[in-house]
C-alpha positions in Angstrom: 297.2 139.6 132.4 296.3 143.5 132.7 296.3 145.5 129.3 295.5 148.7 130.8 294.6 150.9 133.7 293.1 154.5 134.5 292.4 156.5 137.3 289.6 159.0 138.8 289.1 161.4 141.3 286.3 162.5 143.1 285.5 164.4 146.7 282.3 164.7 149.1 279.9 167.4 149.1 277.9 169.6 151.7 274.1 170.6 151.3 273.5 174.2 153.5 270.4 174.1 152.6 267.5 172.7 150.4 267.7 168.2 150.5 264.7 167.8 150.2 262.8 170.8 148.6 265.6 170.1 145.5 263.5 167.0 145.0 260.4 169.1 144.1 262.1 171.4 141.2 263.3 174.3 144.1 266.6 175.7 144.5 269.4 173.8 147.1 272.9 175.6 148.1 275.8 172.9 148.2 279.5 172.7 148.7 282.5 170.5 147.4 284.6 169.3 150.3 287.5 168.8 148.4 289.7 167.2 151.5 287.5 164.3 151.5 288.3 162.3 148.7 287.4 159.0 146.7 289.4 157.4 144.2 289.0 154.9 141.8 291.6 152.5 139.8 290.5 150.3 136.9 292.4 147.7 135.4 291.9 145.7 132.2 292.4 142.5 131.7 293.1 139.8 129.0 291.1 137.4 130.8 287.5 137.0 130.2 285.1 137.1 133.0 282.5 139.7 134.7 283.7 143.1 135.9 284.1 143.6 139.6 284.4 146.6 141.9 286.5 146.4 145.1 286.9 148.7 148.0 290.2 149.1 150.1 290.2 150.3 153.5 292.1 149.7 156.5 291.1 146.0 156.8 291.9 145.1 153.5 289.9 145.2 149.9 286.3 143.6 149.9 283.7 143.6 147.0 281.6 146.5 146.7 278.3 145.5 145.0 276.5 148.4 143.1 274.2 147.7 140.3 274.6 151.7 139.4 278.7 150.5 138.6 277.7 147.8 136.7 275.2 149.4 134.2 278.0 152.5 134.2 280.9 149.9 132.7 278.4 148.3 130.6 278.1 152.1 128.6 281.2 152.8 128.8 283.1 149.8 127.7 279.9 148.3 125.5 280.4 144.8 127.1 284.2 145.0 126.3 284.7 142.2 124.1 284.3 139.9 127.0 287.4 140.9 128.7 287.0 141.5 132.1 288.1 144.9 134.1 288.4 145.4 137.9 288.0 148.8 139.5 289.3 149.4 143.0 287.9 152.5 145.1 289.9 154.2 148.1 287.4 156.3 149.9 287.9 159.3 152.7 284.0 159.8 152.7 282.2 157.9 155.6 279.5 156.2 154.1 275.6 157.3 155.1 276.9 160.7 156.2 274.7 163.2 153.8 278.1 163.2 152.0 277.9 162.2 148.7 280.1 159.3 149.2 278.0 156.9 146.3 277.8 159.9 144.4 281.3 160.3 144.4 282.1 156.6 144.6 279.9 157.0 140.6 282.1 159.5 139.4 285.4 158.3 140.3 284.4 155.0 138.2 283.1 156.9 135.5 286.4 159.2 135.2 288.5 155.9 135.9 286.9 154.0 133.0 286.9 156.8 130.6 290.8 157.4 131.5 291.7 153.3 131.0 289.6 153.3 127.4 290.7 157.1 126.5 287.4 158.3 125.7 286.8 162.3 126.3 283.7 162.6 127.8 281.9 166.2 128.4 280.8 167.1 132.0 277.3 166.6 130.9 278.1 163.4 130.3 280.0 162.7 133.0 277.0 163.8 134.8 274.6 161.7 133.7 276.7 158.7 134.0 276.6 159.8 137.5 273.0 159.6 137.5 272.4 156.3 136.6 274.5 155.0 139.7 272.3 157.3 141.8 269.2 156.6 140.4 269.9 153.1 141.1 271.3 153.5 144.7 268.4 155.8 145.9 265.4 155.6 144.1 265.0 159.5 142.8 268.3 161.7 142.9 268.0 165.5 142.4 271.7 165.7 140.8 272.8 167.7 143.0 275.4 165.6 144.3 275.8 164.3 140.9 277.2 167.3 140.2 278.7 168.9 143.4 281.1 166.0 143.6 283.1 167.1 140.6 282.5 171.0 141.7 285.4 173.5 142.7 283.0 176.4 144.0 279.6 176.8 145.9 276.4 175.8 143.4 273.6 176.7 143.3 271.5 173.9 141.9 268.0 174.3 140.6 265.9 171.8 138.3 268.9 170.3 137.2 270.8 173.4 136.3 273.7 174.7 138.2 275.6 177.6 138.8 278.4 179.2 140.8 278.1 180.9 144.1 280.5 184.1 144.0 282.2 183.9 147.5 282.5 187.6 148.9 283.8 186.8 152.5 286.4 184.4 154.5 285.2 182.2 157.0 285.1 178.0 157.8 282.5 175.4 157.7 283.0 172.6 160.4 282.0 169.5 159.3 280.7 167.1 162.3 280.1 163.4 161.9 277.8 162.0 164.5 278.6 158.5 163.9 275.3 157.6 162.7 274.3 156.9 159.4 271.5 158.7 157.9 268.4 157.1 156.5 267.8 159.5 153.1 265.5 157.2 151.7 263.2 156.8 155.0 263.7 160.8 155.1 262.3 161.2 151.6 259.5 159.2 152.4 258.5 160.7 155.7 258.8 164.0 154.2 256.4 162.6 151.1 253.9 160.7 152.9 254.0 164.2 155.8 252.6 166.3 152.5 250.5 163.5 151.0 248.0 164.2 154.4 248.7 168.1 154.3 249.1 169.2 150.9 248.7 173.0 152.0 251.9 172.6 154.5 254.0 171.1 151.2 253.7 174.3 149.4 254.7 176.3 152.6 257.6 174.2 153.2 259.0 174.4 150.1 258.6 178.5 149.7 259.9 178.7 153.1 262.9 177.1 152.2 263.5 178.2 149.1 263.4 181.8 150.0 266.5 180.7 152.6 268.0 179.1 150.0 268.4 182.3 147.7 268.6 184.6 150.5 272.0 182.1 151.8 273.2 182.8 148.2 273.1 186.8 148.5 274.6 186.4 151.7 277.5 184.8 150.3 278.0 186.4 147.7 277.4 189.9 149.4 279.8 188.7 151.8 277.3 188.4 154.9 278.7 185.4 156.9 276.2 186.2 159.5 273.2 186.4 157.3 274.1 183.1 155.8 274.8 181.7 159.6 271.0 182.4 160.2 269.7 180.5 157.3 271.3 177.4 158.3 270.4 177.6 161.8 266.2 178.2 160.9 266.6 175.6 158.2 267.7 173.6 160.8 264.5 174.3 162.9 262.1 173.2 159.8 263.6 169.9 159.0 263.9 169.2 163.1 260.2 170.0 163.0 259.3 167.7 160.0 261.3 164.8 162.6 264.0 164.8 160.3 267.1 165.6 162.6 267.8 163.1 165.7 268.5 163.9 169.6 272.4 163.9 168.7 272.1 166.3 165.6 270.1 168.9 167.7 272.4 168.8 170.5 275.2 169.1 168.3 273.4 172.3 166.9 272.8 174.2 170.2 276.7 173.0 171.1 278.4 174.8 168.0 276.1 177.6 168.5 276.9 178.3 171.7 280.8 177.8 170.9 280.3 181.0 168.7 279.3 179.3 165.3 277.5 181.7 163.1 275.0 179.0 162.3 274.3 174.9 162.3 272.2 172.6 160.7 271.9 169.2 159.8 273.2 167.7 156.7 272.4 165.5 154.2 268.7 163.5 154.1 268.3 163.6 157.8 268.1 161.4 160.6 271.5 160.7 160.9 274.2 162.0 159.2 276.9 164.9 159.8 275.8 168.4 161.1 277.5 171.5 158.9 278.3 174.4 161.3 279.6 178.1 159.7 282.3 179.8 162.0 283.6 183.3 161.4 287.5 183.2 162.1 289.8 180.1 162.7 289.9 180.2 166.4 286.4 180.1 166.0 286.3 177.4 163.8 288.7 174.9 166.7 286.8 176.1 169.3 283.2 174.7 167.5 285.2 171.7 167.0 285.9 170.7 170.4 282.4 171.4 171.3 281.3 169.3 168.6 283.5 166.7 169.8 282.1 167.2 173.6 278.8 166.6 172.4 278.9 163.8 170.9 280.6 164.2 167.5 283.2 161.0 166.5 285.5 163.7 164.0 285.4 167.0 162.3 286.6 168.6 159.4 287.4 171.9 158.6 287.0 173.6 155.1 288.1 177.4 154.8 285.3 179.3 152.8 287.9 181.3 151.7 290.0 178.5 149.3 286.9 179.0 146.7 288.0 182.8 145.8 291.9 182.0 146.6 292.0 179.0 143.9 289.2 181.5 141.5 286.6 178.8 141.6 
């Protein structure tokens, strides 16, 4: 018999630049994509037995093994007094995508649980909850999408610390999903065992990018869509270099910049994933879309750069 329930909410996230440098203590830009969402329901029940977490999609509810979920309900509820409690997750975030859908899939349950036991729990600790999930799911996790999943504005995440992006201009991000998953860990481990064999090339790889990183920032604060544009796409040309990006992704790239997007770049861990594209105006923006589409992309989303300043976040 159910004794209680609760509910949380979490949405996907965007890295413009800096995956894999953020692993290394330098700085990574990221996004919220608030229209991507994951939810979770947890339910309590009088019954003993172990908890379970369950994911409902368009072909019905199957289990969704996670040992991250599991060792979050064990500090949350402290075992429970042996009763058991189900948690059912509804996800818009495509799995494998550079999205943060496990990150977010963590959060939700973490919100959901504290709601069904009433505990108040500070964002901190919220995050690090978080953390043990991804930890668990992918080995080494910067936090970044720890904490961009929860975020209303642009961050700017560095060593574990983040802060808001002011955003001085109006403009839209295209998000393009090639329909392959990415590989994140294989990507962290080709970019670890490239630098192993040139350690000189590691240092230049990560000032390189960092310097884009902070210079995107000013951009967007300073309201320089174009400037920002530019980051993405040479950030785009390092991590093809390093064998990160795939055939698709590149295409993809030169498609949207040739439909007029102010810059591209691949998203995510790499090879695989979703491409991130900045357009200047709507028409713009439909006009990347459909080239994405034409070259290969299975959906796109649009998120206005603007809605940050409208809602003051």
């Amino acid at each position: 018999m159910r004794t209680a329930s609760g509910s949380g909410r979490a949405h996907a996230k965007g890295i413009l630049l800096g995956e894999h440098t953020v692993l290394y203590g330098s700085p990574a830009l990221a996004i919220p994509l608030p229209r991507l969402t994951m939810t979770a329901h947890a339910t309590q029940f009088t019954e003993p037995g172990p908890d379970s977490f369950l994911m409902r999609g368009p072909t019905g509810t199957t289990p969704y093994p996670c040992p991250g979920l599991l060792q979050i309900a064990e500090v949350l509820t402290g075992g429970n007094g042996g009763l058991r409690v189900e948690v059912v997750l509804e996800s818009e975030i495509p799995a494998g995508r550079g999205l943060g859908s496990s990150a977010a899939c963590a959060r939700a349950v973490v919100l959901a649980l504290a709601n069904l036991l009433g505990h108040e729990l500070h964002p901190q600790e919220v995050y690090e909850l978080v953390q043990v999930a991804e930890n668990a799911a992918h080995g080494r996790a910067s936090g970044v999408d720890a904490i961009t999943t929860g975020a209303v504005a642009p961050l700017l995440f560095e060593n574990g610390v983040a802060q808001h992006v002011q955003v001085g201009f109006d403009g839209l991000f295209v998000i393009a999903d090639s329909g392959v998953a990415g590989r994140t860990i294989d990507a962290v481990c080709m970019v670890h065992k490239a630098f192993e064999q040139r350690p000189r090339a590691s240092g230049k790889f990560a000032n390189t990018v960092s310097e884009l990183v902070r210079s995107a920032a000013r951009d967007f604060t300073g309201g320089n869509p174009s400037g920002l544009g530019r980051s993405m796409t040479e950030c785009h040309a390092i991590l093809r270099d390093l064998g990160l990006s795939t055939t698709l992704i590149d295409t993809m790239a030169a498609a949207a910049v040739s439909a007029g997007a102010l810059g591209a770049k691949t998203g995510g861990g790499g090879l695989g994933g979703c491409l991130i594209a900045l357009a200047q105006e709507g028409k713009d923006a439909r006009r990347v879309s459909r080239a994405l589409r034409a070259a290969g992309a299975v959906r796109t989303w649009t998120v206005p750069v603007g809605r940050y300043t409208r809602d003051g976040r």
